[in-house]
C-alpha positions as CSV (number, residue, x, y, z in Angstrom):
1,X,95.6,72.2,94.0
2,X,98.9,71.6,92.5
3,X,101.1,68.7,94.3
4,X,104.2,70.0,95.4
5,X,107.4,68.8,94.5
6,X,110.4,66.9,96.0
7,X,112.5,69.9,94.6
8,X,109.9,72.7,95.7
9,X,109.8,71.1,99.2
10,X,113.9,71.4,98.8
11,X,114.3,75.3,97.8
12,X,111.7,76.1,100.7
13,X,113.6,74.2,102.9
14,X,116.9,75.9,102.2
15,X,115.5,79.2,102.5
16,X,114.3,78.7,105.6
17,X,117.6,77.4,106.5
18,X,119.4,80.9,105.0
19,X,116.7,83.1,106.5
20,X,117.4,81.4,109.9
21,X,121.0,82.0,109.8
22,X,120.8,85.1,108.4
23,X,118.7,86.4,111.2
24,X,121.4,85.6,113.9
25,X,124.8,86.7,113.5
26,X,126.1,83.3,114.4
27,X,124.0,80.2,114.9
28,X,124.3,76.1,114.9
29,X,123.0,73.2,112.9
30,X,121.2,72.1,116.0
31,X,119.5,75.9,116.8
32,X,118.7,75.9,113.1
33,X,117.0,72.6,113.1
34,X,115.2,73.8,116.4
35,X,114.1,77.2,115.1
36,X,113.0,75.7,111.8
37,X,111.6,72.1,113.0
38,X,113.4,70.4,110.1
39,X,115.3,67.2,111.1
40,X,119.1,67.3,111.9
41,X,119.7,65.5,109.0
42,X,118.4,67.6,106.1
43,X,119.5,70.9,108.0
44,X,122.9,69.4,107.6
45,X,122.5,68.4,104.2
46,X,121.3,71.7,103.2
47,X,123.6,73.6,104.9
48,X,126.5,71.7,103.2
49,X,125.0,73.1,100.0
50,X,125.0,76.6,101.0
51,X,128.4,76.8,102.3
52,X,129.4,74.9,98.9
53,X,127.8,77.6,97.2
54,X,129.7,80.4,99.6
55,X,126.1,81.9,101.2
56,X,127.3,80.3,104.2
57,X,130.4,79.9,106.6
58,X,131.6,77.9,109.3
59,X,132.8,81.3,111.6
60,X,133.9,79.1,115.3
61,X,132.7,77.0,117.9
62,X,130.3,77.8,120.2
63,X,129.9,76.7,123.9
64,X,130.1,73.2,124.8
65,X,127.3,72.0,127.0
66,X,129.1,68.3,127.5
67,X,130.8,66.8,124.5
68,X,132.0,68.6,121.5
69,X,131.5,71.9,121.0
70,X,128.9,73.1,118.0
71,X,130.1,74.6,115.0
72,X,128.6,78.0,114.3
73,X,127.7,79.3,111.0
74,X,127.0,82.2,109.5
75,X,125.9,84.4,106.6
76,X,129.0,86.4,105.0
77,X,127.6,90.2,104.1
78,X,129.4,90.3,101.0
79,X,128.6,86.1,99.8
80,X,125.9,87.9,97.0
81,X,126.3,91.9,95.4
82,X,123.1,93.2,93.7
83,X,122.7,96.1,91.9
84,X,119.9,98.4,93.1
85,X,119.6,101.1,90.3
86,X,116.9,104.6,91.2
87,X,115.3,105.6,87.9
88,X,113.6,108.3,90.6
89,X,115.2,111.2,90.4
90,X,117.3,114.0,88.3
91,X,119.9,111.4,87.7
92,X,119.4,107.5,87.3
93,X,121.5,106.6,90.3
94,X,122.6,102.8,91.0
95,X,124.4,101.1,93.8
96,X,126.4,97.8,94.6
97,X,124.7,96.6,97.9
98,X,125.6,93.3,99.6
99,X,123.3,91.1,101.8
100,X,123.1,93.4,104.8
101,X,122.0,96.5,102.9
102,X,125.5,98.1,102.9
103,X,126.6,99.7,99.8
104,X,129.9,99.1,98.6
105,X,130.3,101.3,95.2
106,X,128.1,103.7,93.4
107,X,127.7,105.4,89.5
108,X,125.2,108.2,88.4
109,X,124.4,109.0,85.1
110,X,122.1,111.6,83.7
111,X,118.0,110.8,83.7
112,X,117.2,113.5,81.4
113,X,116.5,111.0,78.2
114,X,113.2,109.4,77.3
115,X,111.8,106.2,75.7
116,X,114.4,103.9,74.4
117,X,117.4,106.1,75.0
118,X,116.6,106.2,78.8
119,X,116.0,102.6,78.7
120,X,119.5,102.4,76.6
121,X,120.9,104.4,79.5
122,X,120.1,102.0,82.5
123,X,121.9,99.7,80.2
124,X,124.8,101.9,80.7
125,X,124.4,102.2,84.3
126,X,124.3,98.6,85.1
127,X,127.2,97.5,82.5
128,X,129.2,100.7,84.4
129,X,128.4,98.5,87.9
130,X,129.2,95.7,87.0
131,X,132.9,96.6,86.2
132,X,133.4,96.8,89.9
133,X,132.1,93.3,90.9
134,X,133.1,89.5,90.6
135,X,130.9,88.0,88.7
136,X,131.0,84.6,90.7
137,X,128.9,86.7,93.8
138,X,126.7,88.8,91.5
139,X,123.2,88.1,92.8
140,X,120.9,90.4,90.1
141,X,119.6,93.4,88.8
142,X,116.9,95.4,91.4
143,X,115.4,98.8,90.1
144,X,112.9,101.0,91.3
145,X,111.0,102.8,88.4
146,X,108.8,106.2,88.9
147,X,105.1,105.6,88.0
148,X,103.2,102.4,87.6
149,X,105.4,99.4,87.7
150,X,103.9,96.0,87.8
151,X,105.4,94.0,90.3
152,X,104.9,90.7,89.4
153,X,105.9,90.7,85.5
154,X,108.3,93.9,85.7
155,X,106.3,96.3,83.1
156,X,106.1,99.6,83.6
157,X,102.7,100.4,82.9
158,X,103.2,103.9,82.8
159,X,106.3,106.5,83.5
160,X,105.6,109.8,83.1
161,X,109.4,111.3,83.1
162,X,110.8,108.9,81.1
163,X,107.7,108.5,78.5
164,X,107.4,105.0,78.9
165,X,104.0,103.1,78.4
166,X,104.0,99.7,78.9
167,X,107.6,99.2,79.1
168,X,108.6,95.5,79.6
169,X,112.0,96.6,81.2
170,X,112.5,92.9,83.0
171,X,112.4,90.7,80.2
172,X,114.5,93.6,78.1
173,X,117.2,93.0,81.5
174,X,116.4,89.8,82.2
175,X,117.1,88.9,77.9
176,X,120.6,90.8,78.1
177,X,122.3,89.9,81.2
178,X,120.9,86.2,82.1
179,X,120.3,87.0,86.0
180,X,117.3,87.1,87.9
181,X,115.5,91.2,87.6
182,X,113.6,92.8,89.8
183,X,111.5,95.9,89.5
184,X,109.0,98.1,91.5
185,X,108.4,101.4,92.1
186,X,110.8,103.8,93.9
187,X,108.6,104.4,96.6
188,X,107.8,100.5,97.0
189,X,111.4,99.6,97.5
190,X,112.0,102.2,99.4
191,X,109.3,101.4,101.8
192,X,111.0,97.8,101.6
193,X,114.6,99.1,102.6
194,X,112.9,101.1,105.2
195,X,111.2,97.9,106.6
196,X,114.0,96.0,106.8
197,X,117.2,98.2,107.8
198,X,115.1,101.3,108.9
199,X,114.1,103.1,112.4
200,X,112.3,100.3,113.8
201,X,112.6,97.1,112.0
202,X,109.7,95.3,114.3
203,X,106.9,97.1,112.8
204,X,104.9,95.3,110.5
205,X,103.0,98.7,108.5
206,X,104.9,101.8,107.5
207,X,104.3,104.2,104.8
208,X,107.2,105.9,103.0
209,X,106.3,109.2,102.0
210,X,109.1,110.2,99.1
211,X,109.5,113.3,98.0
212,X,112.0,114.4,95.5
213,X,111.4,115.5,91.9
214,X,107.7,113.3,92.0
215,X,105.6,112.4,94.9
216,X,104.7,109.1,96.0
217,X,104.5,106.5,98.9
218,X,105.0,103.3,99.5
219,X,102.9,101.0,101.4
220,X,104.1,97.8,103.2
221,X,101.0,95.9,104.5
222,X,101.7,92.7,107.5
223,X,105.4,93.5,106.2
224,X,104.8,92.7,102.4
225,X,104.8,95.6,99.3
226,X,101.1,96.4,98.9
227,X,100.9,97.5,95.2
228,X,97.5,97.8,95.0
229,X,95.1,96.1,92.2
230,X,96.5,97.8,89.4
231,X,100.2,98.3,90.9
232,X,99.3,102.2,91.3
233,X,99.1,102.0,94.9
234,X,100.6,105.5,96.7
235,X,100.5,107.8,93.5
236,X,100.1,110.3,95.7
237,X,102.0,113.0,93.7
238,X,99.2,113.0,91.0
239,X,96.1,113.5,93.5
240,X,95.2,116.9,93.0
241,X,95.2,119.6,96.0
242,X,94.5,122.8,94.1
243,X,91.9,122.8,91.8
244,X,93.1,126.0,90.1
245,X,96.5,125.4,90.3
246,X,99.3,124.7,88.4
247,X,99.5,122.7,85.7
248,X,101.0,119.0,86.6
249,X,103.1,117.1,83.9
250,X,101.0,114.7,84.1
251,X,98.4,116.5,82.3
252,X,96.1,117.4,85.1
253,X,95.8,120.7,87.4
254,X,96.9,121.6,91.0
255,X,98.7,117.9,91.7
256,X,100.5,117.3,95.0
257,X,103.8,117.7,93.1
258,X,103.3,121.3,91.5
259,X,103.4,122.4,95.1
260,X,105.5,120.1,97.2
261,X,107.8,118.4,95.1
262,X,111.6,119.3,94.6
263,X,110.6,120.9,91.1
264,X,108.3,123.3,92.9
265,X,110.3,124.2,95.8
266,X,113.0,125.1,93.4
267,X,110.1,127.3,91.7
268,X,109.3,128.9,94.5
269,X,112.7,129.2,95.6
270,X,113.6,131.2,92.1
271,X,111.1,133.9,92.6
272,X,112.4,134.8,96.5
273,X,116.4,134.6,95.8
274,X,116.5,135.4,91.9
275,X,120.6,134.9,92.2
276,X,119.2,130.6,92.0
277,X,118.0,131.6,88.5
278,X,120.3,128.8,86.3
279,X,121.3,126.4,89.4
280,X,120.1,123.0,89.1
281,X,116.9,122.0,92.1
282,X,119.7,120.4,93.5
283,X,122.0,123.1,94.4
284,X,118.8,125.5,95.1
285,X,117.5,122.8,97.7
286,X,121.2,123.1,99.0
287,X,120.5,126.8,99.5
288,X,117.4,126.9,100.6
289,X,118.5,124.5,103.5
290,X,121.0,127.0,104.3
291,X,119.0,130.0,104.4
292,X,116.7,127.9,106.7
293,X,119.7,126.9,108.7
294,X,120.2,130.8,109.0
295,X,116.3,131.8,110.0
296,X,115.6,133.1,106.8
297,X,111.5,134.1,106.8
298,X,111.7,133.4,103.2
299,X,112.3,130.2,103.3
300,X,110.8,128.9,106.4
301,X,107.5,130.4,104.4
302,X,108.7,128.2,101.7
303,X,109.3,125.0,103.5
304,X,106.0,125.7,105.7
305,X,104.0,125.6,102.6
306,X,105.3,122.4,101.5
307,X,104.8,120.8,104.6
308,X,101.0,122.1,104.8
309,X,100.5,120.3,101.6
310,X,102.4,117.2,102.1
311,X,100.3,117.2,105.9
312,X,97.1,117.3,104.2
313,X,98.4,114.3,101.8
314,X,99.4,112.5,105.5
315,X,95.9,113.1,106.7
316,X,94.5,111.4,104.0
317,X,97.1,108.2,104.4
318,X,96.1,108.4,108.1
319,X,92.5,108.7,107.7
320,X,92.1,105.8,105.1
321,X,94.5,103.1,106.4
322,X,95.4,104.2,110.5
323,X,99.1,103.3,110.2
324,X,101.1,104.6,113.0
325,X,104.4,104.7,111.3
326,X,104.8,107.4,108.2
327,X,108.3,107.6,107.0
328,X,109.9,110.8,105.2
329,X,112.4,110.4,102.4
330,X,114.1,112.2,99.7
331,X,115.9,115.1,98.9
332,X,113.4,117.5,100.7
333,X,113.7,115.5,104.1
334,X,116.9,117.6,104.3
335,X,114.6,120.9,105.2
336,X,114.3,119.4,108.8
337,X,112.0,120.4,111.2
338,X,110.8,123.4,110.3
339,X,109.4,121.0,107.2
340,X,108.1,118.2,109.6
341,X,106.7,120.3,112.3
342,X,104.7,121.7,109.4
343,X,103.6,118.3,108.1
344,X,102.6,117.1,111.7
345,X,100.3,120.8,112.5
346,X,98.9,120.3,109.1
347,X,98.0,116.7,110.0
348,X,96.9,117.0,113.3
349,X,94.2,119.8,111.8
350,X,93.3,118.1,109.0
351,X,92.8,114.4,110.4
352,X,90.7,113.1,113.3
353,X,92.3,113.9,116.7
354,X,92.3,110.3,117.6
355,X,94.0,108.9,114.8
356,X,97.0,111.6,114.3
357,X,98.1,111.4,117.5
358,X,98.8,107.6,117.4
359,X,100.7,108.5,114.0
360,X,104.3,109.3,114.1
361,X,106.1,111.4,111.1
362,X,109.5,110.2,111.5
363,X,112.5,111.1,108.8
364,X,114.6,108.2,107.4
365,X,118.6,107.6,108.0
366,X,118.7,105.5,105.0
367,X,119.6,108.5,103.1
368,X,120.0,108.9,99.4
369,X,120.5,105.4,98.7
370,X,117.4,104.0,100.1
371,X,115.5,103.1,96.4
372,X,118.9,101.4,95.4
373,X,119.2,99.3,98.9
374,X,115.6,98.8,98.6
375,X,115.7,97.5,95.1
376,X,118.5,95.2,96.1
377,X,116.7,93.8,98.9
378,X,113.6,93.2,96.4
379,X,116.3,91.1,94.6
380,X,117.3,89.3,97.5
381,X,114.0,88.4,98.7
382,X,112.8,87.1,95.7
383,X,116.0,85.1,94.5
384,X,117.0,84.0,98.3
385,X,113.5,84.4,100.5
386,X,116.0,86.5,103.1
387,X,113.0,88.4,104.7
C-alpha cells in the first residue's frame, strides 16, 4: 500500500473543504471545520487558497452568537465554465455550463462526418466555445460519446455513427488544448446530470433511459457511473427485440433501435403521413407530437409501439437490477404520455408484479442539454471532487 503524501493529504483536504461549501449556499469557517472535522486552522488556510484562486468568496456575516460575527463564504456559480460537448445525436451539440449546471451559451455543428473528420469537427466545436469564455475561469473539456467509451483513459472503444474504433479522443484533446478532458458515454453523463440537478437528487440508483437517434442507458450505482467491465454497460439500443426484424447499423437484426429510436419513428412516421417524405427526424418528431397533440390514431399507434418496445427494454432493467427510479430522456420524451403510459403497461406485463410497481418511469426536465451538463459535471467532479 502506497504512503500517502503531504500534498495528497492537501488536495483531499481542499476538496472537502469546496464540496462542503458548495453544498450550502452560504457557510462559515467554523461550520466547515465542524462538518468536515479538520482543525480551524487548516480550514482557514485552505480556504485562503480557494478564494485566492476565485472558487470561493467571502458573501457577509452571519449571526453573532456573542462576539464577532462569522464570515460566510461561498461558491460563486460562474468561478469555473466547462464545456460539455453531445457527440449523441444528429448534430454534435456543446454547451458552456458553470458550476451549478446552468448553461450560459451554446453552438451546434453538423454530426454527419466520420473518422478523423468528425474528430476534426469536435475540434471545431470546442474552439467555436471557447470564443465566448475567459480563459482565466475555463475549467475543461467534458464530452459524452455514443458507443463504448472507456472511462478511465478516454478511448472510445467503439462508435458506430462516427466509425470510430479505438479512438483515443482524450489524449488527442487533452494534447491540443492543455486542460484537464473528460469523456463517457452520452447516456452515462446524462445519468450523472440527472443525479445531480434532476427530479430527486437524494436518490442514490437511477437509470437514464435515452432515446434519440441510438438507444442506451445509463446506470449510476450508490451514486457513482457504473460502466460496467468493459465500459459497455446500458447498450441497450443494440439488444435485439425482433429476431426477424430490421436490419440494425450495427450489423445485427431486429435491435431496440430499428423500432424505438428517433430514426425509426421517423420511418414509421413516413409511411402514415407521406407529406414528411424529405423533412429531417427532427421536424417529423415535431409533427408527430402535433398530430398526437391533436388525437391522431396514427400516431398514438406509432408512439404506442415505441413505448411497448422500450417497456419491454424497462422490464429487463427492472428485473436484473430492482432500481426504483428509471429516467426518460431525449428527443422522443417529447411524445408525452401517451409514450409513457405505454412504457409503464408494457412494463408492468412484462416484469414481475412486485418489482414494477415499486419502479417509477418518470421524464427528465433537464431537457436537451442534459449530455452537455452531464459531461460538464463529469469535468467538475473529476478536476474539483464537487459531488
Amino acid at each position: 500500500m502506497k504512503k500517502t503524501t503531504h500534498e495528497q493529504t492537501k488536495i483531499h483536504n481542499m476538496r472537502l473543504i469546496l464540496r462542503t461549501i458548495y453544498g450550502n449556499s452560504t457557510i462559515s469557517r467554523a461550520d466547515v471545520a465542524r462538518i468536515t472535522k479538520l482543525t480551524p486552522t487548516t480550514v482557514s488556510d485552505l480556504t485562503e487558497g480557494l478564494i485566492a484562486d476565485g472558487l470561493v468568496a467571502e458573501v457577509g456575516f452571519g449571526v453573532s452568537i456573542g462576539g464577532k460575527p462569522p464570515t460566510l463564504l461561498s461558491v460563486p456559480s460562474d468561478a469555473r465554465i466547462a464545456v460539455g460537448i453531445d457527440l449523441g445525436d444528429s448534430e454534435l451539440r456543446g454547451s458552456l455550463i458553470n458550476l451549478r449546471g446552468e448553461t450560459l451559451y451554446s453552438a451546434s455543428l453538423p454530426g454527419n462526418l466520420k473518422g478523423d473528420e468528425a474528430v476534426n469537427q469536435v475540434i471545431a466545436l470546442i474552439d467555436l466555445l471557447l470564443e465566448h469564455v475567459d480563459r482565466k475561469v475555463f475549467l475543461g473539456i467534458g464530452l459524452g460519446s455514443p458507443g463504448l467509451v472507456s472511462l478511465e483513459d478516454g478511448v472510445v472503444r467503439r462508435a458506430v455513427k462516427y466509425q470510430w474504433q479505438e479512438v483515443p479522443l482524450k489524449a488527442i484533446l487533452q494534447q491540443k488544448y492543455s486542460v484537464p478532458v473528460a469523456i463517457a458515454n452520452d447516456s452515462h453523463v446524462a445519468a450523472l446530470a440527472e443525479y445531480i440537478y434532476g427530479i430527486d437528487p437524494n436518490e442514490e440508483n437511477l437509470v437514464l433511459l435515452k432515446v434519440g437517434e441510438g438507444i442506451s442507458a445509463g446506470l449510476i450505482l450508490s451514486g457513482k457511473i457504473f460502466a460496467g467491465d468493459g465500459s459497455g454497460a446500458g447498450e441497450i439500443g443494440h439488444v435485439s427485440v425482433e429476431p426477424n426484424g430490421q436490419p440494425c447499423r450495427c450489423g445485427h437484426i431486429g435491435c431496440l433501435e430499428t423500432v424505438a429510436s428517433l430514426r425509426a419513428l421517423a420511418q414509421m412516421t413516413r409511411e402514415v403521413f407521406s407529406e414528411v417524405n424529405g423533412m429531417s427526424n427532427d421536424a417529423i418528431l415535431d409533427r408527430l407530437v402535433r398530430e398526437l397533440e391533436e388525437g391522431n390514431p396514427e400516431s398514438i399507434q406509432i408512439a404506442r409501439r415505441a413505448g411497448e418496445y422500450l417497456g419491454l427494454a424497462v422490464a429487463n432493467i427492472v428485473g436484473l437490477l430492482n432500481i426504483h427510479k428509471i429516467v426518460l430522456a431525449g428527443p422522443i420524451s417529447t411524445l408525452g404520455d401517451v409514450l409513457t403510459e405505454s412504457i409503464v403497461a408494457s412494463m408492468q406485463e412484462k416484469a414481475l408484479d412486485t418489482l414494477s410497481r415499486q419502479t417509477q418511469i418518470l421524464v427528465s426536465k433537464l431537457g436537451t442539454n442534459i449530455v452537455q451538463i452531464g459531461a460538464a459535471a463529469l469535468v467538475q467532479q473529476t478536476t474539483l471532487g464537487l459531488f
